[in-house]
PAZA-116219 format. One record per atom (N, C-alpha, C): residue in one letter; x, y, z. Coordinates in pm, whole numbers, plus 50000, padded with zeros to 5 digits. Example, Ala and Ser with C-alpha at 12.3 -4.5 7.8 and 13.67 -1.06 7.14 Angstrom:
A513194943150780/A512304955050780/A513204967050780/S512854977550708/S513674989450714/S512905000350787/
This chain:
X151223600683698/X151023586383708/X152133578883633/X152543585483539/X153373579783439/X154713577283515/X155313590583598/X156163589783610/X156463581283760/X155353576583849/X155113568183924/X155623556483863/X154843552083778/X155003537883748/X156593539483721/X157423544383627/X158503543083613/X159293545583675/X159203554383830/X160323553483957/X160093537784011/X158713534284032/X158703521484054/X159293509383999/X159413509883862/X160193500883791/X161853500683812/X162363516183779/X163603517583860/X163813513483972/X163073514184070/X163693509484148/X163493489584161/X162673488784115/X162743472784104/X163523468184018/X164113473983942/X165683470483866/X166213470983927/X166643480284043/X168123484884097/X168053465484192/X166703465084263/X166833460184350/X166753441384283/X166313444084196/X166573429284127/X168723429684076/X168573439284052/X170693439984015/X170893436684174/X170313441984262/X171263445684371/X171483429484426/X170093417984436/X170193408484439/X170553399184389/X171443399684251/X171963388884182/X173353392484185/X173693408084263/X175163410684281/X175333400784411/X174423404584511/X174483398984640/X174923384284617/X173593376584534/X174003358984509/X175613355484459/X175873362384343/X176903359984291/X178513363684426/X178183367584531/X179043367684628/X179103357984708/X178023350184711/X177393338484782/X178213324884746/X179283323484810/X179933307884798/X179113298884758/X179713290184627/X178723279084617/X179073267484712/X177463256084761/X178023248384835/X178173242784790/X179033230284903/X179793221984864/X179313207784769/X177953205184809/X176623196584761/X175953203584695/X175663199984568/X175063204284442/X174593193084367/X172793188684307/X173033180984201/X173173188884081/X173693177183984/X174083182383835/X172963179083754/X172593163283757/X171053162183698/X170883151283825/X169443144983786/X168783137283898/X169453126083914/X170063124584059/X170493116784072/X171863111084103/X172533128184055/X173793125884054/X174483138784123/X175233136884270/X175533150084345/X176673150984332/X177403162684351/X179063166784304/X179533168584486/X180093166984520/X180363169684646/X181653178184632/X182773172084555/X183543178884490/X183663193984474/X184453203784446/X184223212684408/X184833211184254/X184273223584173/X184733219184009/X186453223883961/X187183214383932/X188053216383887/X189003205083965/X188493198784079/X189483192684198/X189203180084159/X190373171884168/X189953157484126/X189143149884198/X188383144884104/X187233134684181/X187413124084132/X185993113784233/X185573100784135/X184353101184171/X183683092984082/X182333092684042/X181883075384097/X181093078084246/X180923062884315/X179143065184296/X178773051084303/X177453047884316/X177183045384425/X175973047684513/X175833046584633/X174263041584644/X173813029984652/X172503026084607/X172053017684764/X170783016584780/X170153007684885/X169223014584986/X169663015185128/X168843018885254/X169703031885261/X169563046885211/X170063053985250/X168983068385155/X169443078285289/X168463084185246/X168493092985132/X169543095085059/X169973102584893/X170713090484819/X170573083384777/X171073072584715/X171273082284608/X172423075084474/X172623081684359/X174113079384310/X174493087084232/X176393089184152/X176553098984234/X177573096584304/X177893113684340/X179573112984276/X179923120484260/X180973128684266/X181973136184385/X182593129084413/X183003131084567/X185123135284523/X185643138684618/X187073145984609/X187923131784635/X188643130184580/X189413117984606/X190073117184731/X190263109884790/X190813106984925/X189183104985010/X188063108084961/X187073106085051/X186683091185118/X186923091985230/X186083074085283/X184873072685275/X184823055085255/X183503049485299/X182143060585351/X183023060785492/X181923066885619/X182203081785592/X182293087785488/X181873098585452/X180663100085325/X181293089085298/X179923092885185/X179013086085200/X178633075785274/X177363076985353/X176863084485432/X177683093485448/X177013109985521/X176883115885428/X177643112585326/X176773126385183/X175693124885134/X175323110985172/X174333103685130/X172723103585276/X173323114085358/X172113119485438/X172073099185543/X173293093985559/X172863083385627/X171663069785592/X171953062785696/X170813048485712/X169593055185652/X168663047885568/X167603051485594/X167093046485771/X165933055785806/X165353044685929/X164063039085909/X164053032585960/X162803024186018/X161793033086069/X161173039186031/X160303042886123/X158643043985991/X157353035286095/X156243037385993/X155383043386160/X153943046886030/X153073049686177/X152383039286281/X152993024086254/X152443013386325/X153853017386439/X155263019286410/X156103014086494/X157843026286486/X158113024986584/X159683029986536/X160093022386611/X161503017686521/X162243006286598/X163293007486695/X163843001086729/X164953003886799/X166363003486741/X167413015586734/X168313012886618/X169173005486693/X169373000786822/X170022991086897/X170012979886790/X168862975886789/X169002961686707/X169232960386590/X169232971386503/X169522968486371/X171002963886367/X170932959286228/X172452958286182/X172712964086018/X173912966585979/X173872977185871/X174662969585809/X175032965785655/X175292959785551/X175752966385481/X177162971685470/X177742975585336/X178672967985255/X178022969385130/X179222959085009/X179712971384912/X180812971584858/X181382974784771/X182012967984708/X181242966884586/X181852961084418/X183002968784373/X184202960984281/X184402974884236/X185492960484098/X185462964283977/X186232956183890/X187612959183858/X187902946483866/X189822943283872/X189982940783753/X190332950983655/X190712950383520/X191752936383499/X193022933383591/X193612929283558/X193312913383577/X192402912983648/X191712895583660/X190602894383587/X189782903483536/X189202903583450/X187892897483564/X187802902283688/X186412899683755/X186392907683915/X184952908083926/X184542915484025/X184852913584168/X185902924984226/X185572918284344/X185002927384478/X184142918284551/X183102924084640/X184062926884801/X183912934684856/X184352937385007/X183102942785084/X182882935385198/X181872932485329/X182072942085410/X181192946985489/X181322949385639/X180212950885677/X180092943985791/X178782944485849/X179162951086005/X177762956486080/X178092958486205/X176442966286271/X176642963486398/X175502968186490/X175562982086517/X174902988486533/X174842999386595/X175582998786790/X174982992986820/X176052989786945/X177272982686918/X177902979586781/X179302975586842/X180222987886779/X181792985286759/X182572992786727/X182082986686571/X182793000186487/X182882999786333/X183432985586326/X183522979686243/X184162964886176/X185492976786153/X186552967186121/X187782973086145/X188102972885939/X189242980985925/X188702984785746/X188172997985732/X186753002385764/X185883004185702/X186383019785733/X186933024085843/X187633038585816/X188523044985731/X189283035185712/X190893037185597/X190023030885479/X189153026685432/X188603017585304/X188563033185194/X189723028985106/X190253038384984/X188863037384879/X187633045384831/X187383045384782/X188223044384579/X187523037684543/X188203038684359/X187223047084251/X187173049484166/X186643055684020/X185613042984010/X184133044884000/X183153034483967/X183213022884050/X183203028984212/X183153017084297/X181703015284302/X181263006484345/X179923002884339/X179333000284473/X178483007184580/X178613007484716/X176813004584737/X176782990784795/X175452994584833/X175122989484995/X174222990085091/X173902996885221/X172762993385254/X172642977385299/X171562970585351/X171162978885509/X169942981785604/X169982984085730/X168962969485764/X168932958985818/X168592949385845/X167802948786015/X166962939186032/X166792944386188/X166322925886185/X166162920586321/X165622907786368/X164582908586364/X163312897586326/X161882897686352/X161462899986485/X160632907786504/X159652907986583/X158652897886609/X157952902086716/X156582891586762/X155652895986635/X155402910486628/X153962910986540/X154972905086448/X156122908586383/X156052902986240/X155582886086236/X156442876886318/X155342863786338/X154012860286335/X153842874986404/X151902875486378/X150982876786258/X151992884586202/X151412889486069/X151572877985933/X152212865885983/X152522853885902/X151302844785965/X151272838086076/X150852832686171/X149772838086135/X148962847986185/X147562851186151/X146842850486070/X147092847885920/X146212847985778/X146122831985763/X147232823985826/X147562812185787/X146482802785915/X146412804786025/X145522803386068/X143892808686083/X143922820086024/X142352823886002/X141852816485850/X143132810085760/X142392802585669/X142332788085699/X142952780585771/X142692769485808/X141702770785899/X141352781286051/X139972781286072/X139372778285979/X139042788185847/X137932790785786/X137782776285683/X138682771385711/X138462758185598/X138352750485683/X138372750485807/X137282735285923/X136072742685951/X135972751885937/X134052758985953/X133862752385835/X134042757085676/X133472750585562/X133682738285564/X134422730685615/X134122716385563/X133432708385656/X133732716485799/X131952711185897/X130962714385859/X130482719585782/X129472726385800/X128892719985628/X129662709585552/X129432704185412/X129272690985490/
């Protein structure tokens, strides 16, 4: 029995070594967080910068990205738009429109300055926004916007008239 248990253990050593030889052959990827919040896209040692990426997107955070990276890449590191979608409705991404600003400070004017682009899902990119040189502590954030709807009118419209009903029932009825 004795010597059961201990072929068994041998071999669950060999095979716990055999699997951390295996991992350690295993390329690291290229996306890694470091702590919450903050992803390296980078690999370690290659120059980076460290951008904020905050708003409608679905990994918001600091990442750490390789210099030369664009705009419209790191809103793909950033897993894209958030969407629209609840269990009343999914929208149509035709109509949305998408909002990106980047902050970023001009040491030498001693103030902030903001750059726009907006655009539809049906039109071409706003022009910029492919060649747009990310900097060290740019500040990027990523409205997805859409036009009202009928229910949303409804959902204003309806409380506002079921209380003015309800306040000509009570005051007929005084």
């Amino acid at each position: 029995m004795k010597h059961t248990v201990a072929i068994v253990m041998f071999i669950a050593g060999m095979m716990i070594a055999e699997t951390a030889r295996a991992q350690d052959q295993i390329p690291l990827t290229l996306q890694y967080r470091l702590v919450e919040g903050i992803v390296q896209i980078s690999k370690p040692g290659d120059e980076s910068l460290l951008i904020n990426l905050w708003g409608d997107v679905n990994a918001p955070g600091r990442f750490m990205v390789p210099t030369g990276t664009t705009l419209i890449e790191l809103i793909s590191f950033a897993r894209g738009p958030a969407s629209f979608r609840t269990g009343e409705t999914t929208l149509d991404w035709s109509k949305l429109r998408v909002e990106v600003n980047v902050s970023r400070r001009n040491q030498e004017l001693n103030i902030n300055e903001v750059v726009n682009f907006r655009f539809q899902y049906t039109q071409q990119l706003p022009p910029g926004i492919l060649d747009f040189t990310l900097q060290e502590n740019d500040f990027i954030t990523l409205e997805v916007k859409r036009r009202p709807a009928f229910v949303d009118y409804m959902r204003i419209i309806g409380p506002i008239a079921t209380v003015a009903a309800t306040m000509i029932l009570f005051i007929d009825k005084l």
